[in-house]
GURO-462872 format. One record per residue (C-alpha): residue number from 1; residue in three letters; y, x, z. Coordinates in steps of 0.25 Angstrom, whole numbers, always signed. Example, Ala and Ser with C-alpha at 12.3 -4.5 7.8 and 13.67 -1.06 7.14 Angstrom:
  resi  resn     yy     xx     zz
     1   ALA    -18    +49    +31
     2   SER     -4    +55    +29
This chain:
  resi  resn     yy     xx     zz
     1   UNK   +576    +85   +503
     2   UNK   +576    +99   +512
     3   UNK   +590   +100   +517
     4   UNK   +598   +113   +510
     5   UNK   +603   +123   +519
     6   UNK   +619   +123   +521
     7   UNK   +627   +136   +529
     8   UNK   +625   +136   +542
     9   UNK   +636   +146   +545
    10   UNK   +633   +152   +559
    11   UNK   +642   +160   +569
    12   UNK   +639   +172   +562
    13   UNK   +644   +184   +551
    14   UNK   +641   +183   +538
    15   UNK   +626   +185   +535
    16   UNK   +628   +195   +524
    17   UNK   +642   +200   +527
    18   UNK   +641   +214   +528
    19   UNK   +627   +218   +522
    20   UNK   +621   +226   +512
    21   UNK   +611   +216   +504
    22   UNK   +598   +218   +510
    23   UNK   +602   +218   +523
    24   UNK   +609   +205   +518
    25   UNK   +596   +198   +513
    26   UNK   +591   +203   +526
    27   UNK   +600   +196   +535
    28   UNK   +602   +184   +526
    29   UNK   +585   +184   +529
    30   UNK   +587   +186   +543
    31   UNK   +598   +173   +546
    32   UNK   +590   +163   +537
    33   UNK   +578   +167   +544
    34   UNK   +585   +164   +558
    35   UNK   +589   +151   +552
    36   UNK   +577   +147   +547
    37   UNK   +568   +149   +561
    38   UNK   +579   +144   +570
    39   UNK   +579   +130   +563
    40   UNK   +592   +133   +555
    41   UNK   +589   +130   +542
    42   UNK   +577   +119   +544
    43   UNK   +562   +119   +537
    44   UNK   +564   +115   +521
    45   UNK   +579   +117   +521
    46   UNK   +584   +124   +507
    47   UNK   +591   +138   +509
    48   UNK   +601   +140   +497
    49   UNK   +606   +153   +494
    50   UNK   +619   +150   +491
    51   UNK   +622   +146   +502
    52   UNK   +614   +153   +511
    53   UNK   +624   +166   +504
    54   UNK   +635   +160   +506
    55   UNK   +634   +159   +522
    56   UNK   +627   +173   +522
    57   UNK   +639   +179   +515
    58   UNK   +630   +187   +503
    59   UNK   +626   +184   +488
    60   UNK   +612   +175   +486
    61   UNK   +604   +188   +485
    62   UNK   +601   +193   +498
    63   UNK   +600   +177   +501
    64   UNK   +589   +175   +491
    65   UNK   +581   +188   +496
    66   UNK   +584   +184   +511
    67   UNK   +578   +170   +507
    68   UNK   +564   +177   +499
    69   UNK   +563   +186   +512
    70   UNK   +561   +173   +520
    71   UNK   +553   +167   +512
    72   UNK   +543   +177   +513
    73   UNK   +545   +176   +528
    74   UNK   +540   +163   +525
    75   UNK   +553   +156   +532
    76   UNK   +556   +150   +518
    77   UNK   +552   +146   +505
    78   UNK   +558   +147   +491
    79   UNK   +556   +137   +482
    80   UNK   +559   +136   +466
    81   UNK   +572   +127   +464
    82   UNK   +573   +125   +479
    83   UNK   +577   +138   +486
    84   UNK   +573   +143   +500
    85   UNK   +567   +133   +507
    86   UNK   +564   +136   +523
    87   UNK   +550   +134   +526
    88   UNK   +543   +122   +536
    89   UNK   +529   +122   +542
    90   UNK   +525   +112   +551
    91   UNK   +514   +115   +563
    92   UNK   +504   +107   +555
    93   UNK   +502   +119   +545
    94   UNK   +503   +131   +555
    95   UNK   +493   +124   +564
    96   UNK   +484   +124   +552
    97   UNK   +484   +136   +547
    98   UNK   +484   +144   +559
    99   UNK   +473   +135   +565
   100   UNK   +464   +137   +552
   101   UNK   +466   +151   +554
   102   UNK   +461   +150   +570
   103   UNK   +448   +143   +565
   104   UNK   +446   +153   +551
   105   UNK   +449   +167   +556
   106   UNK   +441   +169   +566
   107   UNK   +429   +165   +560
   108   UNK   +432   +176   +550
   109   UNK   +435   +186   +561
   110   UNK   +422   +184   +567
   111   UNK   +414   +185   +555
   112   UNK   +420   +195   +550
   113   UNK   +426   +206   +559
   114   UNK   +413   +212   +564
   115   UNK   +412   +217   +550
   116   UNK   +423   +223   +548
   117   UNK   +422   +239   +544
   118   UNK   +432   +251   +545
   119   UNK   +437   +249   +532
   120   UNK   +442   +236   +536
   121   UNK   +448   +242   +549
   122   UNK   +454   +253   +541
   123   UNK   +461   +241   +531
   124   UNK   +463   +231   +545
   125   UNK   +472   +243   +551
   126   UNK   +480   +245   +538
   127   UNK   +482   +231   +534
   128   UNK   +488   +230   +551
   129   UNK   +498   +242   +549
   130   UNK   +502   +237   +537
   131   UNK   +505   +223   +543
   132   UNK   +509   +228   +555
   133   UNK   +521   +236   +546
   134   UNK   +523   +224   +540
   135   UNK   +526   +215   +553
   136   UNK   +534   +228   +559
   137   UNK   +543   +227   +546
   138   UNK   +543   +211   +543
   139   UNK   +537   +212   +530
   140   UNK   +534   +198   +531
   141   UNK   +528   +199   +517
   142   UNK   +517   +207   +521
   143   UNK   +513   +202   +533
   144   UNK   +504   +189   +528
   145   UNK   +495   +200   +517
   146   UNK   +493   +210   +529
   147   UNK   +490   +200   +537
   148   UNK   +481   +191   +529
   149   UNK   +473   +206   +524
   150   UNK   +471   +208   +540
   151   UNK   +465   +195   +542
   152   UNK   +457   +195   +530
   153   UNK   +452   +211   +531
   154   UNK   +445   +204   +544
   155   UNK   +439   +193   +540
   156   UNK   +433   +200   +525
   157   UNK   +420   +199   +532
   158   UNK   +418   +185   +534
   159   UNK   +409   +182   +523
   160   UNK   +419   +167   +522
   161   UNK   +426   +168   +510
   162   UNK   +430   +153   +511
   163   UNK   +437   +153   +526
   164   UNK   +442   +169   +522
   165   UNK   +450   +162   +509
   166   UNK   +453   +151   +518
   167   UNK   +458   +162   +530
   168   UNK   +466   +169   +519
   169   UNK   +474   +158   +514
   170   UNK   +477   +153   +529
   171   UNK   +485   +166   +531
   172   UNK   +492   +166   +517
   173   UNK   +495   +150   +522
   174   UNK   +499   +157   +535
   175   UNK   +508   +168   +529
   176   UNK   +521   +160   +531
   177   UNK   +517   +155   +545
   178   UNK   +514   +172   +551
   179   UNK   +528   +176   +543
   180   UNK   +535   +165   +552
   181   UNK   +528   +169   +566
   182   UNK   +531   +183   +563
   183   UNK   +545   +183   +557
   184   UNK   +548   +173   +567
   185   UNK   +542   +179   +580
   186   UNK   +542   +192   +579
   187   UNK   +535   +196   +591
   188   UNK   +523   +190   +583
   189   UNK   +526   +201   +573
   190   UNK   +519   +213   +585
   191   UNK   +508   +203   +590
   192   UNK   +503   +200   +576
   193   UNK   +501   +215   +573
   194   UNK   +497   +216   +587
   195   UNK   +486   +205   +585
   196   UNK   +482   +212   +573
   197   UNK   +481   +224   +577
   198   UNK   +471   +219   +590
   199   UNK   +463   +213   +582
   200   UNK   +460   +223   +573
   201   UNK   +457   +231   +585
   202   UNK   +446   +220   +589
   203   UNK   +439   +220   +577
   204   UNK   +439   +237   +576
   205   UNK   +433   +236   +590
   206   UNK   +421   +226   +587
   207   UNK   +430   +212   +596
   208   UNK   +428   +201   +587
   209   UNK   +429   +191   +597
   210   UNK   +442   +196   +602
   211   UNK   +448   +198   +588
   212   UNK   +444   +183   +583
   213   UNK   +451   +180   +599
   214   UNK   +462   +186   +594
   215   UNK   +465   +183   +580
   216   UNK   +464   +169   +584
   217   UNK   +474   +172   +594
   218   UNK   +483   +180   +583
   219   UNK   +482   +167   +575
   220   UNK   +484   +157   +584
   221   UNK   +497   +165   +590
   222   UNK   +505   +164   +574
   223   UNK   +501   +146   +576
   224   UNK   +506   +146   +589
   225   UNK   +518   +154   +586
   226   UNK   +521   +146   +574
   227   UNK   +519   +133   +580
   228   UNK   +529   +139   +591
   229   UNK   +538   +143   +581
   230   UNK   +538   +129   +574
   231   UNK   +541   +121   +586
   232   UNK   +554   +130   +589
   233   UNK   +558   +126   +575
   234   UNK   +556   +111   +577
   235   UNK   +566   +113   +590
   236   UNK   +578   +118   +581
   237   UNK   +585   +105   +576
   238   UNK   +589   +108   +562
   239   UNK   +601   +115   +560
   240   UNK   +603   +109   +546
   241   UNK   +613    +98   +542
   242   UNK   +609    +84   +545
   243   UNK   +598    +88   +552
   244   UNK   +582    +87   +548
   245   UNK   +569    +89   +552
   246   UNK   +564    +99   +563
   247   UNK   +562   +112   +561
   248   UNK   +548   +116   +560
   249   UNK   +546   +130   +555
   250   UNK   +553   +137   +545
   251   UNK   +547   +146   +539
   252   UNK   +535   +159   +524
């Protein structure tokens, strides 16, 4: 049975001493997320409520809207009858996903992007701003549908309805993955918009190859960051009492 978390009081104020109430679910958000990515509380372990507003020093409001923001991040998931449970994914499951991704998309690119019109730059560039608001203002809801309408807006000419359901499903399986990377590096935040941004520039000048170089690039970079990130969590011993498995990357 997952372990259920206890206070782990910390040399610290009171979290919501002091603070109006969204600014309270705000900074309720912002210490269990710390926790959660530096090993505190360990994959699979039970968040209760009650005692999670007891250490924090507010009511279970701000708590319960502090746990649904994280679990839109993607950092945990909330379960009927079992609360807030922190999220685990294992190597495997990136390495497939992300690697499915590498062999589908540019295939897609290739046969597609040649045949894109300025209408679909026109809709390219407005789907970026808007993503790009959306990184700016870590609206981590957003960021999976702008996404995906990026990736799919280039690959509408493809004539593969099969490998285009199939690409499309791998980034809604993704979403959790791209929310982790980004909330969790957030130098990855500018490069992502960055990369977008060059590649749409390729495709506007007539630079397939280069554009499928980099998207391949673009998409081998989240695998790489995630395994990264992974094996950092695996070195953190859990913090929990009587010990457990390893860390192996809490996370959507």
């Amino acid at each position: 049975m997952p372990p259920i978390i206890s206070i782990h009081k910390r040399d610290m104020p009171v979290v919501g001493k002091g603070l109006k109430h969204k600014t309270m679910s705000e900074a309720a958000a912002a210490e269990i997320r710390e926790r959660i990515l530096d090993g505190t509380y360990s994959p699979e372990m039970h968040l209760r409520q009650d005692v999670l507003a007891a250490e924090f020093g507010m009511s279970r409001i701000p708590i319960r809207e502090a746990l649904l923001s994280l679990e839109s991040e993607g950092l945990l998931n909330i379960l009927p009858h079992r609360g807030a449970v922190v999220v685990k994914l294992s190597a495997e499951e990136i390495e497939e996903l992300f690697n499915m991704r590498l062999l589908l998309e540019p295939f897609l690119f290739l046969r597609s992007a040649p045949h894109l019109t300025s209408s679909d730059f026109s809709r390219l560039t407005k789907t970026l701003s808007e993503y790009s608001a959306a990184i700016r203002e870590v609206n981590v809801n957003t960021w999976n549908d702008l996404n995906t309408e990026f990736h799919m807006t280039i690959y509408k000419y493809a004539c593969s309805p099969r490998i285009i359901s199939t690409v499309r499903n791998l980034l809604a399986e993704c979403d959790r993955h791209t929310r982790i990377q980004l909330t969790s590096i957030t130098a990855d935040r500018k490069r992502a918009v960055r990369e977008h941004r060059k590649i749409l520039k390729l495709c506007k000048q007539g630079r397939y190859e280069e554009g499928v170089q980099l998207m391949k690039e673009h998409i081998d970079h989240i695998r790489v960051a995630l395994i990264d990130l992974l094996h950092v969590r695996q070195e953190v011993p859990d913090a929990s009492p009587g010990g457990g498995s390893a860390i192996e990357l809490p996370i959507d």
